[in-house]
C-alpha positions, 0 to 999 in steps of 0.5 A: 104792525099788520105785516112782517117778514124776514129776509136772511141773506148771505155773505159772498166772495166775488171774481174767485181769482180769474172771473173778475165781476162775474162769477160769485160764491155765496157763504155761511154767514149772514145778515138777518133783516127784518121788515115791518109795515107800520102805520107811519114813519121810520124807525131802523135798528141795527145790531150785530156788525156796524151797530152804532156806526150805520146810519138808522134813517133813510140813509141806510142801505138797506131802506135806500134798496128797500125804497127803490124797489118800491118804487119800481113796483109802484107801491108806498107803505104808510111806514115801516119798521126794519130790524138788522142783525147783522154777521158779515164784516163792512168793507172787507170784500165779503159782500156787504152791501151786496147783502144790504141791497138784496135784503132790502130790494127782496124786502120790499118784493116780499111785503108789497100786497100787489105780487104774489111772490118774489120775481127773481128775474126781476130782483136780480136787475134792479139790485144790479142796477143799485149795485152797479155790477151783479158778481155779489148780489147774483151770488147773494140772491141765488146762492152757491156759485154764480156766473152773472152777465149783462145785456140789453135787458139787464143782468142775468145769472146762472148758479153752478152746482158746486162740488162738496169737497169745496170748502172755503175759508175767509182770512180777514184782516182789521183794516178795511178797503174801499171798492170804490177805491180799489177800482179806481187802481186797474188799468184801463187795458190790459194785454191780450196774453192777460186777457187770455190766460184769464178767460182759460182759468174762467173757464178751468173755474167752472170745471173746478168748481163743480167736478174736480176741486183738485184743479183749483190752484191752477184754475183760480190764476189771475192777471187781471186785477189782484196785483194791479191792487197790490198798493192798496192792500200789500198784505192782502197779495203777500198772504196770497202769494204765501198761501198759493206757493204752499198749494192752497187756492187762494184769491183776493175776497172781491176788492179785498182786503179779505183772502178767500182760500178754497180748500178741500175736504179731506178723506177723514172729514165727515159731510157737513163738517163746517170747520174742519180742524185740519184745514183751518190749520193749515191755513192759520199756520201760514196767516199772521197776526192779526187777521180772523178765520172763517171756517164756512161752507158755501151756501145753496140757498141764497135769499130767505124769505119768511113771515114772521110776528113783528117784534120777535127774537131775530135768533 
C-alpha cells in the first residue's frame, strides 16, 4: 500500500422543520473510512453499523462515490483498500448516505496524486449530483448548520455560526424508512398560505439558530412535508407533536423516522457538557419505548481529512 488516508465524517439532520432540502445540521456522530491505493483489486471492509448487511464490493456506496469522483477528476488507482467504521444509524433520516457519498467522493480528492488539496466548491456539486439534493451532504461536508442551494452551476452552501446554547438530541426509533419512499408521499402543490408560513419560519431558523435559541419552537413550524408523511411514520408525528405541545423544538430527522429535538443549554450546564443529564430527561420522560437518545452537539468541523499508515487502528 503506498498511500492512505482517513476521512471522518458526520451525521446530520436535514430540513430543521421548515427549510425543507436546504438547510442542514451537522452532529457528533460519525463514520470512520479509511482509503488505501493498493497494487490491485478491491477489498472493503465494513464494521460498526450495517457490518454484514452492506455489501463489500463495488456496490458500496462509499466505492460508488469514491468511483465518481475519480472519475471526474480523470484518475484510476491500480486498486484500492477501504475500511468503514461505521457509528451513524441506516435508514433513519440521520444522513447516512449523505455520509457515505462525502467520505468516499472527499476520499478519492484526498488520495489523487494530480490536486493538491480538496476543492470544497467542487466536492459539494458532485456529492450533490450523486445524492440527488445538497440539505445533507453540505452540512456533512462543511459542518455546522447549512443553508444549501441549486443553480446553473451546480449546488452551493453557506454555513451559519450556530449559537452554543443549541443542543440537539436524535430520538431514534427501531424501524427504519425509505426517503425514496418518504418523497414519494408529498404533494405535488402546496397552498400559497403553507408556503409562506413556511419561508417565514425558514427565515426565523436562521435568526434562531445563531442569535436567540429561544425562538426555536416557533421557528422549527412546518406545513410542508412532516405531516404530508404522517402514514409512513405515525409515531414519528405523534412524539413530535407530544414533544412540540410540551415546549421542545421538535422535527422530523429529514425523511424520518428519527426525531431531531433542539434543545438549550441550561444556565447550570457547563460549555462542552455533550449530554446534559437534564435535558435527556426531559426529552426521555416523554419518548416511549423502544426508541434510543442521542444526547450530541453540533459538529463545527464537517469532513476530516488525515494521512495515515495502512492498516492502523481506525480508533
Amino acid at each position: 500500500m503506498s498511500s492512505a488516508v482517513r476521512v471522518r465524517v458526520p451525521a446530520t439532520s436535514a430540513n430543521l422543520g421548515p427549510a425543507f432540502d436546504c438547510a442542514g445540521l451537522a452532529l457528533t456522530l460519525h463514520d470512520v473510512v479509511e482509503f488505501a491505493v493498493t497494487d490491485g483489486g478491491l477489498t472493503v471492509e465494513v464494521s460498526g453499523v450495517g457490518a454484514g448487511e452492506l455489501p463489500t464490493d463495488e456496490r458500496h456506496l462509499v466505492v460508488r462515490a469514491f468511483r465518481a469522483a475519480c472519475e471526474e477528476l480523470g484518475w484510476t488507482p491500480a486498486g484500492l483498500a477501504v475500511r468503514a467504521e461505521n457509528a451513524i444509524p441506516q435508514g433513519r433520516g440521520m444522513g447516512s448516505s449523505a455520509a457515505a457519498v462525502v467520505a468516499g467522493v472527499v476520499g478519492a480528492w484526498a488520495l489523487c496524486p494530480h490536486v493538491e488539496a480538496v476543492d470544497t466548491g467542487a466536492v459539494l456539486r458532485l456529492v450533490d449530483r450523486i445524492e440527488g439534493h445538497p440539505d445533507n451532504v453540505a452540512a456533512c461536508l462543511l459542518g455546522g448548520a447549512t443553508l444549501s442551494w441549486s443553480t446553473d452551476d451546480g449546488a452551493q452552501a453557506e454555513q451559519l455560526p450556530v449559537s452554543d446554547e443549541v443542543l440537539p438530541v436524535v430520538l431514534v426509533p427501531e424501524g427504519t424508512l425509505s426517503t425514496h419512499l418518504a418523497r414519494t408521499l408529498l404533494p405535488a402543490s402546496v397552498p400559497h398560505d403553507d408556503a409562506a408560513f413556511n419561508a417565514a419560519r425558514a427565515a426565523l431558523l436562521v435568526h434562531a439558530l445563531t442569535s436567540e435559541p429561544g425562538l426555536l419552537l416557533e421557528a422549527t413550524g412546518d406545513r410542508l412535508h412532516q405531516r404530508q408523511r404522517a402514514a409512513a411514520m405515525p409515531d414519528t408525528l405523534a412524539l413530535v407533536d407530544r414533544l412540540r405541545a410540551a415546549g421542545h423544538a421538535a422535527v422530523v430527522s429529514g425523511a424520518g423516522p428519527s426525531v431531531l429535538v433542539l434543545t438549550r443549554r441550561h444556565p447550570d450546564d457547563a460549555l462542552g457538557d455533550p449530554a446534559s443529564a437534564r435535558r435527556v430527561r426531559e426529552v426521555s420522560s416523554l419518548t416511549p419505548d423502544g426508541w434510543r437518545a442521542y444526547p450530541l452537539q453540533v459538529d463545527h468541523g464537517g469532513a476530516r481529512v488525515s494521512r495515515v499508515t495502512p492498516g492502523v487502528s481506525l480508533a
